[in-house]
Residue, then its C-alpha position, 0 to 999 in steps of 0.5 A: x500500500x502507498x503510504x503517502x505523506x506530507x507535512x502539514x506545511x507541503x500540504x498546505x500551499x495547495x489550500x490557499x491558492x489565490x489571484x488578485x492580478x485582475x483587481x490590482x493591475x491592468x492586465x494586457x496579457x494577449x490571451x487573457x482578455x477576451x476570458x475574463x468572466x463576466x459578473x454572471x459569470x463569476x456568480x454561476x462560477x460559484x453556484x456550479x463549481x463542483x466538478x458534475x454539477x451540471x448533471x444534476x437533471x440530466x434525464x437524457x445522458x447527454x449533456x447537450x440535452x440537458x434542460x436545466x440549466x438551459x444547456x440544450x437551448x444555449x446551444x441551439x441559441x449559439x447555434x444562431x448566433x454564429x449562423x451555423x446548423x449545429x454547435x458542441x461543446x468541446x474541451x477547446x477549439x485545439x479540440x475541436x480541430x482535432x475532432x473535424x480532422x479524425x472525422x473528415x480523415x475516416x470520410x476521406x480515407x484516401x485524402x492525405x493533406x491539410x492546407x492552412x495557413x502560414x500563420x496558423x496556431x501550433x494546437x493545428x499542426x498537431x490536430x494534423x500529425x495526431x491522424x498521420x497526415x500532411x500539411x501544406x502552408x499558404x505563404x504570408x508576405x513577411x516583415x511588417x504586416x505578415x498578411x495571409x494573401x487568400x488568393x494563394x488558397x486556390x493555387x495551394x489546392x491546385x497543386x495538391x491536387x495536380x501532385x496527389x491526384x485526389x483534393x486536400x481533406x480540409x482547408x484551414x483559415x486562421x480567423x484572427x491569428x495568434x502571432x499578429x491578431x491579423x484578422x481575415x476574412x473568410x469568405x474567399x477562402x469559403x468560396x474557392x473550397x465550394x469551387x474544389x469541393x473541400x471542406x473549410x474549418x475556420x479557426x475562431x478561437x482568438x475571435x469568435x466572440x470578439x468580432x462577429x462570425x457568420x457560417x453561412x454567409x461566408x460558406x464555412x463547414x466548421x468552425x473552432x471556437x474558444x470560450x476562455x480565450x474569446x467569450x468570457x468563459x472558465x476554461x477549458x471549454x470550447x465550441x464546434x460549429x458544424x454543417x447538416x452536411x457533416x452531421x453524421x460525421x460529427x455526431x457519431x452514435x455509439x454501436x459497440x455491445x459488451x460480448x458477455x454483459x450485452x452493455x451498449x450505449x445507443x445515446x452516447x456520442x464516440x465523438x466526444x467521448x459519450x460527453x464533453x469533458x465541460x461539466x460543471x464551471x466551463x460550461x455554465x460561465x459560457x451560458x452566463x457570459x453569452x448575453x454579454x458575448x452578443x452585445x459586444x459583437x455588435x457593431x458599436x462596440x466593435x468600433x469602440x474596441x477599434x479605437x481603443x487599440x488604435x490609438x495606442x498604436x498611434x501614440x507609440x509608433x513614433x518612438x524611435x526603435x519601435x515598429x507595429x508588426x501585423x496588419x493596419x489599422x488594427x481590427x482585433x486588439x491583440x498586437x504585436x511590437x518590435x521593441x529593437x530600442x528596449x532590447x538596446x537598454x536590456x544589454x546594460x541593464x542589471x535585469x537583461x531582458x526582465x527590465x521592461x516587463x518589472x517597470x510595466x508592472x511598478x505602474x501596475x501594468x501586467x501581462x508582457x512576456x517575462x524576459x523579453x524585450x525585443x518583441x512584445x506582445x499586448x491586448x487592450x480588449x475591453x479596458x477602459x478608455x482611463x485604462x488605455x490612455x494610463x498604459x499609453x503613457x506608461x508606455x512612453x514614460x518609460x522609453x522616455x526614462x531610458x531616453x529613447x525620446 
């Protein structure tokens, strides 16, 4: 038997476990605000907590058909709201990924690459290596704006199909990527995967929720979303939207039958595993968020969101040594700045590289990377007008305290 002992001391540091960086910094981290919860949110936190607590009437044994709470017209509602034919929540977009391309790899058993794009998150090269499969990158026009030309999808495809003979298992576009927050937009690409009848993912998991999505119109198959990445959600939790056309691709019953105790599941779904791993907390903070989630997609707030980023930009594109990478004006607030004149003080500074993230933090700014200095990266999503203009200032006080200006 394992006698498994710790001192009161080693066992203790697991009971006070605490976080106050919301409540005494503004917090800039890049993936980290379009997550904070809502105070609906918070408030279902605490009430469904408890690891199944959303199962406590669920007369069905499926989770998306529970009634109370409102889970299966939360989905029905999402559904709607991101014009798609049908939504499930996964354990993540990454997971979403990883389940259209295991179901699309048995569809199309004799299809054997994926095209994406260049600026693509790494969680979708391994959705691809998971089912042995290859990936083909459509280019991006490099140093500053790293734009994805979507043009170049239909040529990629082209090619695949002239070398392999048979089209790409998917295509998939980078809504708004991690690297740049470039946003593009996808009906293009939705268009020219109509024309060579390949299906289109769209990875929404930095946007959806941010900015607004529409499936139909813009002829996407799936779509991978986040709920604490984009929509103010506990995590981990996400969202797969997909198409009636991949139903029964997706929504894949279970058919085994036990040989001696004759056990089956007919309701269970082998896709996810019977039931999402989203039980309790992630679930229910996305169901609390979403009345927020909609009213910040709408086009008044998107605008406001727009300027906020912008005119930080504008107040510190001017210092000398600092450069904007990533598409102009910004439309998603996540960005990124080469700091070569930071990197310059970081050479002679006692703390190296640390230096800019520690005098950030003395102004009660957190979120930048620790220890890097050449290149850094932001998101003022949802901060307050008082909040952006305090950080832009901060920002060029403290390349005035090293004097870069």
């Amino acid at each position: 038997m394992n006698e498994f002992k710790l001192d009161s001391y080693g066992l203790q540091k697991y009971s006070n476990l605490t976080r106050s960086i919301n409540e005494e910094y503004i917090n800039i981290h890049p993936i980290q605000r379009g997550g904070l919860l809502t105070p609906e949110a918070f408030k279902a936190l605490i009430h469904y907590g408890d690891g199944y607590s959303i199962c406590d009437f669920c007369l069905k044994g499926r989770i998306d058909e529970i009634e109370n709470p409102p889970v299966m017209d939360f989905l029905k509602d999402m559904a709607k709201f991101l014009n798609v034919d049908h939504v499930m929540p996964t354990a993540a977009a990454r997971d979403a990924k990883r389940i259209v391309v295991e179901a699309l790899a048995k569809k199309y058993p004799q299809r054997k690459t994926v095209i994406v794009d260049s600026l693509a998150h790494y969680t979708t090269y391994l959705a691809i290596e998971s089912k042995n499969l290859k990936v083909r990158e459509v280019p991006n026009t490099g140093n500053p704006e790293f734009s994805i030309l979507l043009e170049n999808y239909e040529a990629v495809i082209k090619n695949t199909i002239k070398e392999e003979g048979k089209p790409p298992l998917l295509v998939l576009l980078t809504h708004v990527d991690y690297k740049y927050g470039n946003y593009n937009k996808p009906k293009l690409v939705g268009e020219i995967c109509k024309q060579y009848a390949v299906p289109f993912l769209l990875n929404a998991a930095y946007s959806a929720g941010i900015l607004p999505v529409d499936c139909s119109s813009d002829l996407i198959d799936f779509i991978a979303c986040s709920g604490h990445k984009s929509m103010s959600s506990s995590g981990p939790i996400g969202l797969l939207g997909f198409s009636n056309e991949y139903y029964e691709n997706i929504m894949k019953f279970s058919k085994i039958q036990g040989n001696i105790s004759s056990k089956s599941f007919p309701n269970k779904i082998c896709t996810f595993m019977g039931c999402p791993p989203v039980y309790g907390a992630p679930l229910v903070t996305l169901m609390a968020s979403f009345p927020t989630v909609v009213k910040r997609t709408q086009k008044e707030y998107i605008a406001e969101e727009r300027k906020k980023i912008n005119y930080v930009i504008d107040h510190i594109k001017d210092i000398k040594g600092i450069k904007i990478l990533g598409k102009l004006p910004k439309i998603h607030p996540l960005t990124n700045v080469k700091t070569d004149c930071f990197a310059e003080v970081a050479k002679n500074h006692s703390r190296r590289g640390f230096f800019l993230r520690e005098e950030f933090k003395e102004k009660k700014i957190i979120g930048l990377a620790p220890g890097i200095s050449k290149e850094i990266k932001f998101n003022t999503y949802g901060l307050t007008w008082p909040q952006i203009r305090y950080f832009t200032n901060s920002f060029r006080e403290i390349a005035k305290k090293y004097h870069i200006i």
